[in-house]
C-alpha positions, 0 to 999 in steps of 0.5 A: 559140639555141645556138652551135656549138663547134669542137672539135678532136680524134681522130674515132676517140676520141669523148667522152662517157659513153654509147654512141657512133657513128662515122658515115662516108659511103663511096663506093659504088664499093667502094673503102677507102684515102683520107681518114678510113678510114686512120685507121680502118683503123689503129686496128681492121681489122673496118670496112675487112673487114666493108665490102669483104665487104659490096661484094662481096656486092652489085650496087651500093649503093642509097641509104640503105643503112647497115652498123653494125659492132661494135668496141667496146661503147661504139663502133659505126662506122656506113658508108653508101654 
């Protein structure tokens, strides 16, 4: 059986040599502005736009749903409701 590290360290810096993903679960009510979003908001603005213009466009979010934004070429944030 392997054993769990707790490993502390910046979410929005992942380690590793290949593609990497930011996977964040977001409320499905459109808003942005607590928790882990302000330090993403911080580091780059494309997430925080690409999710509220993807609200708007919307009626409601259906569970499931995702959004991949590109930010880098190595790190992808992916949002679901």
């Amino acid at each position: 059986m392997e054993s769990i590290n707790d490993i502390k360290r910046d979410a929005t810096n992942p380690i590793g040599n290949d593609k990497k993903l930011i996977v964040h679960i977001c409320n499905g009510i459109g808003g942005w502005g607590k928790g882990f979003v302000l330090a993403r908001s911080e580091k780059w603005k494309k997430p925080e736009q690409q999710y509220c213009e993807w609200f708007k466009s919307q009626n409601k979010f259906e569970l499931g749903e995702v959004q991949f934004v590109d930010i880098d070429y190595e790190l992808i944030p992916v949002l679901t409701p």
